[in-house]
C-alpha positions as CSV (number, residue, x, y, z in Angstrom):
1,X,0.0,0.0,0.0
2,X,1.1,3.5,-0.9
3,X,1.6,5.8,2.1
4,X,-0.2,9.0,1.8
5,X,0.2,12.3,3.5
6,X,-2.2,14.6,4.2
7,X,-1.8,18.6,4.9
8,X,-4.2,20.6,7.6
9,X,-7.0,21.3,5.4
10,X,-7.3,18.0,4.3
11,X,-7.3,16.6,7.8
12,X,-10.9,18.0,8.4
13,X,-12.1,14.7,6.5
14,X,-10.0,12.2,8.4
15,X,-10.5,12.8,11.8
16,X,-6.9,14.3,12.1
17,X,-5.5,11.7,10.4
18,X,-2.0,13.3,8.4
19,X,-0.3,9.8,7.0
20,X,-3.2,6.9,5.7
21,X,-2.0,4.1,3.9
22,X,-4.4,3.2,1.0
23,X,-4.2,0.6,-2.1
24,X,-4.0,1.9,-5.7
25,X,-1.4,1.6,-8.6
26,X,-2.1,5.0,-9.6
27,X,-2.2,8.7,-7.8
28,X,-5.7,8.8,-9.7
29,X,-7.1,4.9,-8.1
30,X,-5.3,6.4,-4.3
31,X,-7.7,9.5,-4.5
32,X,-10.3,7.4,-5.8
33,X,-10.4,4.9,-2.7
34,X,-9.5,8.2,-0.2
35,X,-13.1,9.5,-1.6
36,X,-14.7,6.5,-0.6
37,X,-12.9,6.5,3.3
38,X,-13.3,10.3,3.3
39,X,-16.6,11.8,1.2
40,X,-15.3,14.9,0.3
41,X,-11.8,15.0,0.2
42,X,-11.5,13.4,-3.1
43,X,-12.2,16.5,-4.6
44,X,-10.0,18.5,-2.7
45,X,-7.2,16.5,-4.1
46,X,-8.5,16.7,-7.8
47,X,-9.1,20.2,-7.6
48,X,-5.9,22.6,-7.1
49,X,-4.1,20.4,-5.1
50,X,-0.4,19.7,-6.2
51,X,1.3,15.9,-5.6
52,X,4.8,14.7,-4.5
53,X,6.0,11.1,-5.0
54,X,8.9,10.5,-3.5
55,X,9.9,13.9,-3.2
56,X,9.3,14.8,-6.6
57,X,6.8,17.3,-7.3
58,X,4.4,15.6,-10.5
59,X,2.5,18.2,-12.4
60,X,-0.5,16.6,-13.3
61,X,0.3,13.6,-11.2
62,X,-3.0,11.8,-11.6
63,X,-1.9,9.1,-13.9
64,X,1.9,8.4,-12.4
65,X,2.0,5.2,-10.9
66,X,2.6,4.2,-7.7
67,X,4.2,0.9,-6.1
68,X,3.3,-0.3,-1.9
69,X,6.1,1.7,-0.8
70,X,5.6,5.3,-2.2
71,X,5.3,8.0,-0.5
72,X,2.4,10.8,-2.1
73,X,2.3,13.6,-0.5
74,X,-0.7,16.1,-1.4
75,X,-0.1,19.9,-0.6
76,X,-3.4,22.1,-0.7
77,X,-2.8,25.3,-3.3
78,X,-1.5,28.0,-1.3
79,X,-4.3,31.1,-1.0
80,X,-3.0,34.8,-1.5
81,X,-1.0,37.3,-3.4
């Protein structure tokens, strides 16, 4: 299972939760089965949201694939100017 992780806003869905491990072979199939856990925060992570794997920022990340031991981090779009 890939190990996902979580910023602040998108804690609000998960009880707190910052690192969830969660079965997919692709970014797109992880945010999938996080909708299902969490209704809501799928489209949080569609929707402006940028995605790390393995320390590597992906534009457009939703098709990369993932293995059991990546690490995804989604970072919620930064608000200001």
């Amino acid at each position: 299972m890939a190990v996902v992780h979580l910023q602040a806003d998108h804690r609000r869905f998960t009880n707190g939760q910052n690192v969830i491990t969660v079965e997919g072979n692709t970014v797109g199939a992880l945010i999938d089965e996080l909708e299902h856990r969490y209704p809501g925060l799928g489209h949080l992570l569609t929707d402006g949201a940028s995605v790390a794997i393995n320390g590597e920022l992906i534009p457009n990340g939703i098709f990369e694939r993932v293995e059991a031991s990546t690490e995804v981090h989604f970072i919620a779009p930064i608000a200001g100017g």
